[in-house]
MARSESE-882355 format. One line per 8 residues: number of its first residue (from 1); their letters; for each residue z, y, x of C-alpha. Coordinates in steps of 0.2 Angstrom, whole numbers, plus 5000, padded with zeros to 4 digits. Layout:
// residues N
NUM	A	Z Y X  ...
END
This chain:
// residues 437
1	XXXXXXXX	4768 4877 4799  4752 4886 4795  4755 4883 4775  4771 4892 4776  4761 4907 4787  4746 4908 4776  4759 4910 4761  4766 4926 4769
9	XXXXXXXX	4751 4933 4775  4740 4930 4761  4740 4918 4745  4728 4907 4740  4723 4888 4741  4721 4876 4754  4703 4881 4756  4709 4901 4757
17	XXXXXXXX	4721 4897 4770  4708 4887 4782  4698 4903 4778  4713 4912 4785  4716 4904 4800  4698 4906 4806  4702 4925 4808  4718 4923 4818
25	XXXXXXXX	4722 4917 4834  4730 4904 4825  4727 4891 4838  4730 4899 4853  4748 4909 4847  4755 4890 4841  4746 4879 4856  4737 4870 4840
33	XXXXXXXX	4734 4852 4849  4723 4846 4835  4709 4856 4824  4713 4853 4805  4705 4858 4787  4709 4859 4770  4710 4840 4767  4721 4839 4781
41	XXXXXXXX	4731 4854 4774  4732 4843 4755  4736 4827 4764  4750 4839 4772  4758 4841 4758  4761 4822 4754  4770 4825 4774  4780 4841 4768
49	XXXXXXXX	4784 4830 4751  4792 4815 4757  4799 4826 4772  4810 4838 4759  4826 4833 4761  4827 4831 4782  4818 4851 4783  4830 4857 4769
57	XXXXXXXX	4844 4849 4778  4841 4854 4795  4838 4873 4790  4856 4868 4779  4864 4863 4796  4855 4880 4805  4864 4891 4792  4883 4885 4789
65	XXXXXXXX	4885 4875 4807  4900 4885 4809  4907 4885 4791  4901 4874 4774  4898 4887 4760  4910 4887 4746  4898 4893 4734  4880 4889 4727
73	XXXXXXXX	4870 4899 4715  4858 4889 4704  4844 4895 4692  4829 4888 4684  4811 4897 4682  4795 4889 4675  4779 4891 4681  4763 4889 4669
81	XXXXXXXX	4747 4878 4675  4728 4881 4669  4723 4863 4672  4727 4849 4661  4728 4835 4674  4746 4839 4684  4757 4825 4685  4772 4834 4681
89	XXXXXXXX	4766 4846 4668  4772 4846 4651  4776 4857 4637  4792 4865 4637  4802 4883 4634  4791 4894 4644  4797 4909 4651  4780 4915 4655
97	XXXXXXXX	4777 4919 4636  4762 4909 4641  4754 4901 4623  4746 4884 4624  4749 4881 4644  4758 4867 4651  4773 4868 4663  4781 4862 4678
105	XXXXXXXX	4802 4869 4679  4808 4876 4695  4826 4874 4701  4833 4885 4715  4849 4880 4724  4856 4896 4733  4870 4899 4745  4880 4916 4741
113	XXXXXXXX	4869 4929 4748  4856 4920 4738  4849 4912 4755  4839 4895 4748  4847 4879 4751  4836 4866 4741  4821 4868 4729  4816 4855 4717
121	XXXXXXXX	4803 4852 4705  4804 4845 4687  4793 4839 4673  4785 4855 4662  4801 4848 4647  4815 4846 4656  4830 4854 4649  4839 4867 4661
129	XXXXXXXX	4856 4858 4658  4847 4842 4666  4844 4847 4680  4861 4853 4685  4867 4836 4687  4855 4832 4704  4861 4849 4711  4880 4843 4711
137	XXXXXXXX	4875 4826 4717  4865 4835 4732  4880 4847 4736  4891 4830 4737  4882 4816 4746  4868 4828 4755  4877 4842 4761  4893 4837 4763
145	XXXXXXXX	4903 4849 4752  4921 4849 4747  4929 4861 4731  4913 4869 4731  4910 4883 4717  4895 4881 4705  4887 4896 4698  4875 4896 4683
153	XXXXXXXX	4869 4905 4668  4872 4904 4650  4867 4888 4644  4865 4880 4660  4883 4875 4664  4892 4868 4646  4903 4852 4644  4896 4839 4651
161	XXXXXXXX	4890 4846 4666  4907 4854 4668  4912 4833 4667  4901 4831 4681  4908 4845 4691  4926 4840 4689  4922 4824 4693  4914 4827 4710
169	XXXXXXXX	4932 4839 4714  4921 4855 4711  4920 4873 4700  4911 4882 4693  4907 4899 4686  4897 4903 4668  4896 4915 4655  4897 4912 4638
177	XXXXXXXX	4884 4915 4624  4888 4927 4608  4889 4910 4597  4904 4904 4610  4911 4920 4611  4913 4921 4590  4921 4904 4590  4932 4909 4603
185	XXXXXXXX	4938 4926 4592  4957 4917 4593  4958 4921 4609  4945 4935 4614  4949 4952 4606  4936 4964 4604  4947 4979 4609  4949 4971 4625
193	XXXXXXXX	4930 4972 4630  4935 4992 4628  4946 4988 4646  4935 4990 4661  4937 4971 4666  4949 4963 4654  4958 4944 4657  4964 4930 4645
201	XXXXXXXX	4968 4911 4648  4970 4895 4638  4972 4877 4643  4968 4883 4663  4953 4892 4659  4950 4910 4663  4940 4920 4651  4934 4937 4661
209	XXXXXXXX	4927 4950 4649  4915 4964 4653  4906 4979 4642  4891 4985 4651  4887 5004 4643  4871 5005 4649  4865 4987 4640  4876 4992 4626
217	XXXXXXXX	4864 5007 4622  4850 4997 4626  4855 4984 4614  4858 4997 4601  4844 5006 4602  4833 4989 4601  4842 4984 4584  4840 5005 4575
225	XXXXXXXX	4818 5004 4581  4818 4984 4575  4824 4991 4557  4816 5004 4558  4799 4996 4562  4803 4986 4544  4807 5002 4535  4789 5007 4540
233	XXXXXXXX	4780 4991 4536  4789 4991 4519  4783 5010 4516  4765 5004 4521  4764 4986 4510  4771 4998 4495  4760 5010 4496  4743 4998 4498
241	XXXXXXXX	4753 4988 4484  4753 5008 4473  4733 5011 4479  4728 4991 4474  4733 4985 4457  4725 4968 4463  4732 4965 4478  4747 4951 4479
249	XXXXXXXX	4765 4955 4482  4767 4938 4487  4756 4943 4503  4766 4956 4505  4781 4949 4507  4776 4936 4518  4770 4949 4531  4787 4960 4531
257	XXXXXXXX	4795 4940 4531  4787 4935 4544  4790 4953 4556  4808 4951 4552  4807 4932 4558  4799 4937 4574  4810 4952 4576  4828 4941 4574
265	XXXXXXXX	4837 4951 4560  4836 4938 4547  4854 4939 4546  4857 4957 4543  4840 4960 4533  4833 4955 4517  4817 4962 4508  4815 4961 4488
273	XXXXXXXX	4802 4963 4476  4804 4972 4459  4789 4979 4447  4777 4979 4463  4788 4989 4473  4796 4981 4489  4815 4985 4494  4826 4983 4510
281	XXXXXXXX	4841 4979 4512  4852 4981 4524  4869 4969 4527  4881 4982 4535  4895 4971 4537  4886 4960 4547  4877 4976 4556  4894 4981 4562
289	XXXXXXXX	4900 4965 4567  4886 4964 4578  4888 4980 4585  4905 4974 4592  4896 4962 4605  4884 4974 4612  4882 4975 4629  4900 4962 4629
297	XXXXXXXX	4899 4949 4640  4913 4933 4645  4912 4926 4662  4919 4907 4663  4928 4900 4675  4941 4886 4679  4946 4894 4696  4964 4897 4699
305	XXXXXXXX	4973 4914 4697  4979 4911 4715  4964 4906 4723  4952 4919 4716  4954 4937 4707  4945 4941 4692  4936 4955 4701  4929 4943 4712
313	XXXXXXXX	4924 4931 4699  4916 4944 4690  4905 4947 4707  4900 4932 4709  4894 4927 4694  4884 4943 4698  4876 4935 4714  4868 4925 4703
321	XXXXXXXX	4853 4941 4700  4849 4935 4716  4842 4920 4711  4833 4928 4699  4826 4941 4712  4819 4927 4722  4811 4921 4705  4802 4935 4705
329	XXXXXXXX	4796 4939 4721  4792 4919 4722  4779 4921 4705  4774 4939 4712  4772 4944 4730  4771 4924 4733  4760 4919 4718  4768 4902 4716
337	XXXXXXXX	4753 4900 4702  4739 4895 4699  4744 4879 4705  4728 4871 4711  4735 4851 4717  4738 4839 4702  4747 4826 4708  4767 4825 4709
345	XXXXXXXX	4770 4824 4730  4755 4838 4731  4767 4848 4717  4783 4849 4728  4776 4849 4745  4767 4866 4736  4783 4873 4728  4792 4867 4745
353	XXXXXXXX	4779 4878 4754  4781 4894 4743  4801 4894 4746  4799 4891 4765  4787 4907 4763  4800 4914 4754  4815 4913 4768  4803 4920 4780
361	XXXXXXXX	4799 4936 4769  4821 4938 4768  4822 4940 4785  4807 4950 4790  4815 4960 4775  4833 4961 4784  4826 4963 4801  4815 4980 4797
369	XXXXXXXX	4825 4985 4783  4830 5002 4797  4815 5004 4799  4811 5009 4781  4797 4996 4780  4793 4984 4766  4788 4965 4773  4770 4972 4767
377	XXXXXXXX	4767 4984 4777  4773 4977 4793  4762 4964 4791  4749 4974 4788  4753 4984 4802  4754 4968 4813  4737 4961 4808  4730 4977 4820
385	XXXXXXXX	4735 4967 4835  4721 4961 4844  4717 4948 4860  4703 4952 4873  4694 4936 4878  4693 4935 4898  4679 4919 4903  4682 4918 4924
393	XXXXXXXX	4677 4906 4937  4664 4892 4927  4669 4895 4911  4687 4897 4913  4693 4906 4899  4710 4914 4895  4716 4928 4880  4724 4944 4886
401	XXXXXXXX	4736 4955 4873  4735 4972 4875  4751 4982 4875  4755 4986 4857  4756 5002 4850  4772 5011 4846  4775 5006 4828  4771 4988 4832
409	XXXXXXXX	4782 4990 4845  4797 4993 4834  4793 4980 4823  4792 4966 4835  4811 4972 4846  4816 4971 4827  4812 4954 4827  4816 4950 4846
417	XXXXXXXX	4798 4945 4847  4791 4948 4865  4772 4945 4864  4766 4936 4883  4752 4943 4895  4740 4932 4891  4739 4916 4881  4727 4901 4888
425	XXXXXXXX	4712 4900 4878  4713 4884 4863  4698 4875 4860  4705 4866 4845  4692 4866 4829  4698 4875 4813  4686 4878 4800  4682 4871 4782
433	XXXXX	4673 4858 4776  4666 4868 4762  4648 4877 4762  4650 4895 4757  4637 4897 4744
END
């Protein structure tokens, strides 16, 4: 319990979060039986490790007791490490843009309003799409979950884990990347992006098709400064090329190569050399074909017509930015990283940790949203509360709370929190092992 706590209030190592709790009440406010340390707090997560599954389906059973969802959310993040000797890291596509660190992959499974059901941990390589398949057996045999709805990202959900899904009697809900959407030109129409939400079918799948303007300018914009970032360079090579009869036009061209490489636009630029003097040129055909997808987007889905309307397809797929919101707050407010356990129970009881932290930060958010608060400042606010230590009768000793001041107030009735008189005084032992230097 005090993991989870110390990952709201203030995130840091085991060590940190001993250090923590010898500045809190902790012991007396949760009637702690049995002082503890940082290596009971690592030998913790071995507990919290093998334990996963019964806490994840318990908090499962809290939520949908009266109604199983009929929709998850699922997303994968990855999370970089510093130290070499992690059991689970590896190198993999790293979305961190993190050169020359090892990995561990993150998989979030979400209900619709992107509450989180089950967190599970991978090795640093794993491919997105392999992960997908533990997800559907979880939903089935774990949870209990009949003509359930899967939605993922592009690239996640493709053939064969759509095979797995129709297997298991479920759904699912995708979008398609530009390469699937060219192949596809027989049945998509551009001019039918130009709708506001346009539908086709084939063979009982539903092709939803969206233009969003804003990315559309966005996208636009990013392909006139990439060219014209090239234009300049060639402007700059030619005239070092005019200033230094010596200098290499090979050199040259491997430089403006090697921008447009890094820049994507290989297919749409080429760069010549004639007499010393460097051209571009620009494939406008293919320019303009581009163009055409920009901003466009095709949502997936082997729903029925009946069952499900494309404006509500189109939503949920949406939902999924909530995943990704919890992504972020998880490797920002949360700090998943720097990771400092190395072996694989320490791992997941750690990322375990961080997502139970997580929950707690969604419904202090919820719960003081009206009171135009972030989960930051209430807590900062709460850490003013104080106890005044009374010692009676032989050392009899019990802690009195003093009546909280008004904004506190608020806060607390927000969360139905009524803070008692007085609290026995704890004698249990909390403090670290570690000399301070």
């Amino acid at each position: 319990m005090w993991q989870v706590i110390a990952r709201v209030l203030e995130q840091g190592s085991r060590l940190s979060a001993v250090r923590l709790a010898e500045t809190y009440a902790l012991t007396s406010v949760i009637d702690l039986q049995e002082g503890f340390n940082e290596e009971d707090l690592y030998k913790n997560l071995l507990w919290l490790c093998q334990s996963q599954a019964s806490i994840e389906d318990r908090l499962f059973t809290k939520s949908f007791c009266k109604k199983a969802p009929h929709l998850f959310l699922y997303d994968v993040t990855s999370s970089y490490l510093e130290g070499e000797k992690n059991e689970l890291a590896d190198w993999g596509y790293n979305r961190d843009k993190k050169i020359g660190k090892k990995q561990i992959v993150i998989g979030l499974l979400s209900s619709a309003d992107g509450t989180p059901v089950s967190t599970e941990v991978f090795k640093g390589n794993m491919q997105d799409t392999s992960t997908f398949y533990a997800q559907i057996k979880k939903a089935k045999e774990r949870f209990k979950c009949e003509k359930v709805t899967f939605v993922g990202d592009r690239g996640m959900i493709k053939s064969g884990q759509i095979e797995n899904l129709q297997e298991h009697g479920f759904y699912y809900i995708t979008v398609m990347t530009k390469a699937q959407i060219l192949m596809k030109r027989g049945v998509i129409e551009y001019t039918l992006f130009d709708k506001n939400l346009a539908e086709v079918k084939e063979g009982g799948i539903r092709y939803i098709l969206k233009r969003n303007p804003v990315r559309t300018q966005e996208i636009a914009h990013s392909r006139t400064s990439k060219l014209a970032s090239i234009e300049k360079l060639v402007a700059m090579q030619n005239a070092y090329l005019h200033a230094h009869p010596k200098a290499q036009v090979e050199v040259a061209l491997k430089k403006i190569k090697a921008k447009i490489e890094r820049l994507a636009i290989k297919t749409c630029v080429t760069v010549s050399a004639q007499d010393r003097s460097l051209s571009v040129c620009l494939n406008q055909e293919i320019l303009a074909e581009d163009a055409k997808l920009d901003g466009c987007y095709v949502i997936k889905t082997d729903l029925a017509c009946d069952e499900v309307s494309m404006q509500e397809v189109h939503d949920r797929y949406k939902d999924l930015a909530r995943v990704e919101s919890a992504f972020r707050t998880v490797k920002s407010d949360l700090e998943i990283r720097p990771v400092y356990v190395r072996s694989e129970e320490s791992t997941r009881g750690h990322v375990l940790i961080v997502m139970l932290a997580y929950m707690i930060i969604r419904e202090l958010d919820k719960a003081w949203k009206d009171l135009y608060l972030t989960v930051e400042e209430g807590l900062r606010s709460l850490s003013t509360l104080t106890l005044i230590e009374w010692t009676v009768n032989e050392g009899l000793s019990f802690q009195q709370i003093p009546g909280p001041r008004h904004q506190n107030r608020q806060i607390l009735e927000a969360l139905k929190v009524e803070l008692p008189k007085a609290l026995p005084k704890n004698h249990a032992h909390v403090v670290t092992r570690k000399k301070r230097r």
